[in-house]
C-alpha positions as CSV (number, residue, x, y, z in Angstrom):
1,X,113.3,45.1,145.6
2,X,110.5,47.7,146.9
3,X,113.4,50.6,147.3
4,X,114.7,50.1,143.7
5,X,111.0,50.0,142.4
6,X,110.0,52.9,144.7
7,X,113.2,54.7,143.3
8,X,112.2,54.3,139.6
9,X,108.6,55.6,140.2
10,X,110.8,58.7,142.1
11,X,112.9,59.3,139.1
12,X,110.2,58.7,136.5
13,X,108.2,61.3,138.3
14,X,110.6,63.6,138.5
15,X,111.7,63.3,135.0
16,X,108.1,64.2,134.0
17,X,107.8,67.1,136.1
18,X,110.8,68.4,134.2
19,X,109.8,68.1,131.6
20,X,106.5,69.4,131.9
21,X,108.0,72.5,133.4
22,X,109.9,73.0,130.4
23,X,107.0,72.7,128.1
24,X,105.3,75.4,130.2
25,X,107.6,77.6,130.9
26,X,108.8,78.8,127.1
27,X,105.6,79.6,126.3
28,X,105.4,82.4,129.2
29,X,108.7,83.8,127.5
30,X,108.5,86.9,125.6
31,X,109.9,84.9,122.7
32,X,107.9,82.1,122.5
33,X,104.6,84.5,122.6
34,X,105.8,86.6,119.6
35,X,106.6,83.0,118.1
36,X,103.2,81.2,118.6
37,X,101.2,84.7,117.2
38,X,103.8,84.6,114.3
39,X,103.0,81.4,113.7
40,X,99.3,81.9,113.1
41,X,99.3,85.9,112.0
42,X,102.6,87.3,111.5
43,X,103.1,91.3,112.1
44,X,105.2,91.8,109.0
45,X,103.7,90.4,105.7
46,X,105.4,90.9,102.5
47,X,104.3,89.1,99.1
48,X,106.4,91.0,97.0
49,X,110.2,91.2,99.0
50,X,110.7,94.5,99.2
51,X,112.9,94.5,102.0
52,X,116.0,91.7,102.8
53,X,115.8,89.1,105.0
54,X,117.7,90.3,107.7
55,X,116.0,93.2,107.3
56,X,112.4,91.7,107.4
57,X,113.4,89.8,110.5
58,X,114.7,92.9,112.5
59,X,111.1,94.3,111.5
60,X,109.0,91.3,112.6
61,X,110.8,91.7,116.0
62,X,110.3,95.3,116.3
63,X,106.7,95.2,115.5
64,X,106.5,91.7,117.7
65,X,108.0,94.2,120.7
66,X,106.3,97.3,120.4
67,X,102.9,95.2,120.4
68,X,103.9,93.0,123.4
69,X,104.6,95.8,125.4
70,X,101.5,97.7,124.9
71,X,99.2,94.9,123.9
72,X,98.2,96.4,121.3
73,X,98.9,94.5,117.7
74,X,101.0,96.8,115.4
75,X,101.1,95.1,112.0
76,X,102.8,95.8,108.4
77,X,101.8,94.4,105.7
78,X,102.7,94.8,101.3
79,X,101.0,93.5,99.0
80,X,101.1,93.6,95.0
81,X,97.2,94.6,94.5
82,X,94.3,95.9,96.1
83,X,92.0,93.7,93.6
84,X,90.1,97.2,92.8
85,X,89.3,97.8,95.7
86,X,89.4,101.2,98.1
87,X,93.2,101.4,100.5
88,X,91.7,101.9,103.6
89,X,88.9,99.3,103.1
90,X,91.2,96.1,101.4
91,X,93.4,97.2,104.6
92,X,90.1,96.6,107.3
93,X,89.5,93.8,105.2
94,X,93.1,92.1,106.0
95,X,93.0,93.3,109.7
96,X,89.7,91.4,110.4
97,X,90.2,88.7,108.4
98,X,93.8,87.5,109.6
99,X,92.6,88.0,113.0
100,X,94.7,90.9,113.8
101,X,93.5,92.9,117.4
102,X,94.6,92.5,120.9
103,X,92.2,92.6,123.7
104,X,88.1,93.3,123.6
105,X,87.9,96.0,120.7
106,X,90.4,93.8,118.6
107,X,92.9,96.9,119.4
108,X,95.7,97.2,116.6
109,X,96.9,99.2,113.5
110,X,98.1,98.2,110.0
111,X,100.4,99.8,107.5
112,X,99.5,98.5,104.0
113,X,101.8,98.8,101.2
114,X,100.5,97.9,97.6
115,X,103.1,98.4,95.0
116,X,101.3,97.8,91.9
117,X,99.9,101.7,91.9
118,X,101.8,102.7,94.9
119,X,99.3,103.0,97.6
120,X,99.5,103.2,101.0
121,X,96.9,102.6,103.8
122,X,96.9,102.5,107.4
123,X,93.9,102.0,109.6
124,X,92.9,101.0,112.9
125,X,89.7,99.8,114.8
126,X,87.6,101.9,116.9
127,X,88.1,102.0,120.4
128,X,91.1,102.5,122.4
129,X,92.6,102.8,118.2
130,X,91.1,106.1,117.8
131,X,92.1,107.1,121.2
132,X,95.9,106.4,120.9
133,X,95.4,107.3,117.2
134,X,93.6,110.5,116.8
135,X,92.6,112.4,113.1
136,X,94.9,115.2,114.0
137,X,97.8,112.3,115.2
138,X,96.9,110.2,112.0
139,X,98.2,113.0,109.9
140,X,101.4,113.4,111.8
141,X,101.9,109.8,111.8
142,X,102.0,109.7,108.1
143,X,104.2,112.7,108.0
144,X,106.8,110.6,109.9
145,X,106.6,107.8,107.8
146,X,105.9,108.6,103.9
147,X,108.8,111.2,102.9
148,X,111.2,108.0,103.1
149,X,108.2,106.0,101.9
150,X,108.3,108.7,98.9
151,X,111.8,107.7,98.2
152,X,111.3,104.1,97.9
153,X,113.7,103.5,101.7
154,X,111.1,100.8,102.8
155,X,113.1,99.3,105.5
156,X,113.6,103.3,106.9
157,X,110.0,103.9,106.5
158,X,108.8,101.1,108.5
159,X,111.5,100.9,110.8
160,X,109.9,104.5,111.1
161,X,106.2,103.7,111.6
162,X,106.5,101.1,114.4
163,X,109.0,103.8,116.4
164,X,106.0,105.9,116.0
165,X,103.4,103.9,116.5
166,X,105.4,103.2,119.9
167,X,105.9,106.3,120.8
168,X,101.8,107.3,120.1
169,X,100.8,104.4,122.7
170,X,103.3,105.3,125.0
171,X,101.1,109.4,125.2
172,X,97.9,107.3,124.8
173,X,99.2,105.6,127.9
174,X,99.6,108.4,129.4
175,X,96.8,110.0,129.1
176,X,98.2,112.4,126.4
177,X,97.2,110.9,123.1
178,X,98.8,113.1,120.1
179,X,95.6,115.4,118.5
180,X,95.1,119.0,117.7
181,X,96.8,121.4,119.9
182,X,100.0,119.3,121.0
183,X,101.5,118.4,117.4
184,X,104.6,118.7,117.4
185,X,105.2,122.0,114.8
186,X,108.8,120.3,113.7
187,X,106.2,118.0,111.6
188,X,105.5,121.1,109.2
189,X,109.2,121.9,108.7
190,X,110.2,118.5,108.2
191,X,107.8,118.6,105.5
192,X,108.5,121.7,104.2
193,X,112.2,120.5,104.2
194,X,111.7,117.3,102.5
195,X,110.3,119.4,99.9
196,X,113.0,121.5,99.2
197,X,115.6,118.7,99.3
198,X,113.7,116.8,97.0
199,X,113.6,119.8,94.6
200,X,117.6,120.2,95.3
201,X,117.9,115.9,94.0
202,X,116.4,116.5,91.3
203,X,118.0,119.7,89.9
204,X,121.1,118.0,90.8
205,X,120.2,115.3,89.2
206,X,119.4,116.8,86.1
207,X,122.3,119.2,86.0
208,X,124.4,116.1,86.3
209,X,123.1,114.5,83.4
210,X,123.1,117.3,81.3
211,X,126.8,118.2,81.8
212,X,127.4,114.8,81.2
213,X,125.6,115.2,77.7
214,X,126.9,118.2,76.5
215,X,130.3,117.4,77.7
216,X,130.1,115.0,75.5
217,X,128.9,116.5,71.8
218,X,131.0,119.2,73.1
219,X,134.1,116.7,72.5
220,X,132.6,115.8,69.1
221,X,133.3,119.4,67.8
222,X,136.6,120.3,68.5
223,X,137.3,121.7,65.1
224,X,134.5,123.9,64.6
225,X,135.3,127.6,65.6
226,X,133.4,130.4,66.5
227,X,132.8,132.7,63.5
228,X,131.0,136.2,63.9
229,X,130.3,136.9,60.5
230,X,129.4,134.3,57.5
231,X,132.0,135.1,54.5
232,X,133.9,132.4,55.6
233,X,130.8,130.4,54.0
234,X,130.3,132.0,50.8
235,X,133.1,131.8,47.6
236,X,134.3,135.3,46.7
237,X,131.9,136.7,44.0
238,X,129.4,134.0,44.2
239,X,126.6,135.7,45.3
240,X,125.7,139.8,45.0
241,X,122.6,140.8,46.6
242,X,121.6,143.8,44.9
243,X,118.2,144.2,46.8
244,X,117.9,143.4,50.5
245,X,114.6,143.6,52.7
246,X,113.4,141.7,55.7
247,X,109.7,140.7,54.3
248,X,107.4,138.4,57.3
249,X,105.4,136.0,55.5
250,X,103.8,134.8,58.1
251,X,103.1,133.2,61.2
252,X,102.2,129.9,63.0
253,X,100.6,130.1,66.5
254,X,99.8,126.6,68.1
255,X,98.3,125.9,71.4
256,X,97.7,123.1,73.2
257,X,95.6,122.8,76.7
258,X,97.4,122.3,79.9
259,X,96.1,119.3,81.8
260,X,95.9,120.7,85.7
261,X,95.4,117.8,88.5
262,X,92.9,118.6,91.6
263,X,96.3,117.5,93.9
264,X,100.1,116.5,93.1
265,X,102.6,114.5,94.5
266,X,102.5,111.9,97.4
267,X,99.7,112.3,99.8
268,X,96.5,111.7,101.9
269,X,94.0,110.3,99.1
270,X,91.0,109.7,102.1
271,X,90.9,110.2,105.8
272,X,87.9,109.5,108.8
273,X,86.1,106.9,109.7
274,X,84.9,104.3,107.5
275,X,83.3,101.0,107.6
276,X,85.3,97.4,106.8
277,X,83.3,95.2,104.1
278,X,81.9,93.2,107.0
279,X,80.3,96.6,108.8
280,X,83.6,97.3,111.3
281,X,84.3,100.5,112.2
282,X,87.7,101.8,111.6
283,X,89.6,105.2,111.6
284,X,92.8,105.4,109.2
285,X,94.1,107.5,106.2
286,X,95.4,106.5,102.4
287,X,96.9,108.3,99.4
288,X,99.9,107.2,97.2
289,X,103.3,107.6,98.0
């Protein structure tokens, strides 16, 4: 009777173990730690859909990847609005106030997307943020990012940022953060490119359209024919000018000003250091896209 008891107590023991040892060991797991922070504070936010669900999913896991393995949160959020107020500050705002940060300075960055005026933010805290994520590096970092942000290829464009933000904390780590000096130069030339294709688009683009238009009247006036002269307009002996001269009555000159803008197209809008709304300091860059 003792044995059987004794064996009960033995397997009952034994069962909790196991099961204590499962309960502990997921949450070690690379998985379950990207589930439990996306659980509180996800890395990808999106209150308008712009991407697909797949799509959004590969994304969260990216970002959930790239900030494991650096410890160091990389975040993307879109929004509709900025509620009036400032890019870089409503994106602070959201940092701090969804507890974004990993480590003692809170070290992270956000992307911020805000549709309803097509603004863009990203900003990060200061600290070992400003380190991996230099002025200089801040402005090639957009340049990586906003010619497919330009183009409306969301998915591309942040599939693009967390490669780069990846690839900045892996120099930071390094001891080689990206800053004046050791920017890549292909960064000019794939601006200057995206230019020029851009320009090519829309050419095409219009071109297109209007063959397509005149193609079309065109069709409409198959049985008019080219005439030089205009007697084919005019009855025999109808009319007999017996005076001709060219006499200018007068003339009409109307002008209207020419709005010019300070900057054009998509862009840095503000850049630096600036303070969040509760007195953090932050580093980032903003313009519309």
């Amino acid at each position: 009777m003792k044995k059987k008891i004794i064996r009960k107590s033995f397997i009952s023991i034994a069962i909790l173990v196991a099961l204590l040892m499962v309960s502990i060991l997921p949450l070690n797991s690379p998985c379950a730690f990207d589930r439990a922070f996306a659980a509180g504070a996800p890395r990808y936010v999106d209150e308008v859909g712009l991407v697909t669900g797949t799509q959004a999913e590969v994304l969260e896991d990216k970002l959930n990847e790239v900030s494991r393995r650096h410890d160091f949160d990389v975040v993307v959020v879109v929004v509709r609005s900025l509620g009036g107020k400032d890019e870089r500050v409503f994106a602070a705002d959201y940092y701090e106030e969804h507890g974004y940060g990993l480590g003692d300075d809170k070290a992270g960055i956000l992307l911020l997307i805000a549709t309803q005026y097509r603004d863009f933010a990203f900003v990060t805290p200061e600290g070992y943020g400003t380190y991996a994520f230099t002025d200089a590096g801040q402005e090639y970092l957009e340049a990586i990012f906003l010619p497919k942000l330009s183009k409306d290829d969301y998915y591309g464009a942040f599939i693009a940022f967390a490669d780069a933000a990846d690839d900045f904390l892996e120099r930071a780590a390094e001891g080689r953060p990206y800053d004046t000096g050791n920017i890549p130069r292909m960064t000019e030339t794939q601006r200057r490119t995206a230019r020029v294709w851009a320009v090519v688009y829309s050419l095409a683009a219009g071109l297109a359209v209007a063959l397509v238009v005149t193609g079309f009247w065109t069709a409409q006036l198959r049985s008019v024919r080219k005439q030089i002269f205009a007697q084919s307009y005019i009855r025999p002996e109808s009319m007999v000018l017996r005076v001709q001269n060219d006499i200018f009555l007068y003339r009409n000159v109307q002008m209207t000003r020419r709005e010019t803008q300070s900057s054009s197209g998509s862009g840095s809008g503000s850049s630096g250091s600036f303070s969040s709304s509760s007195g953090g300091g932050f580093s980032g860059r903003s313009g519309k896209y």
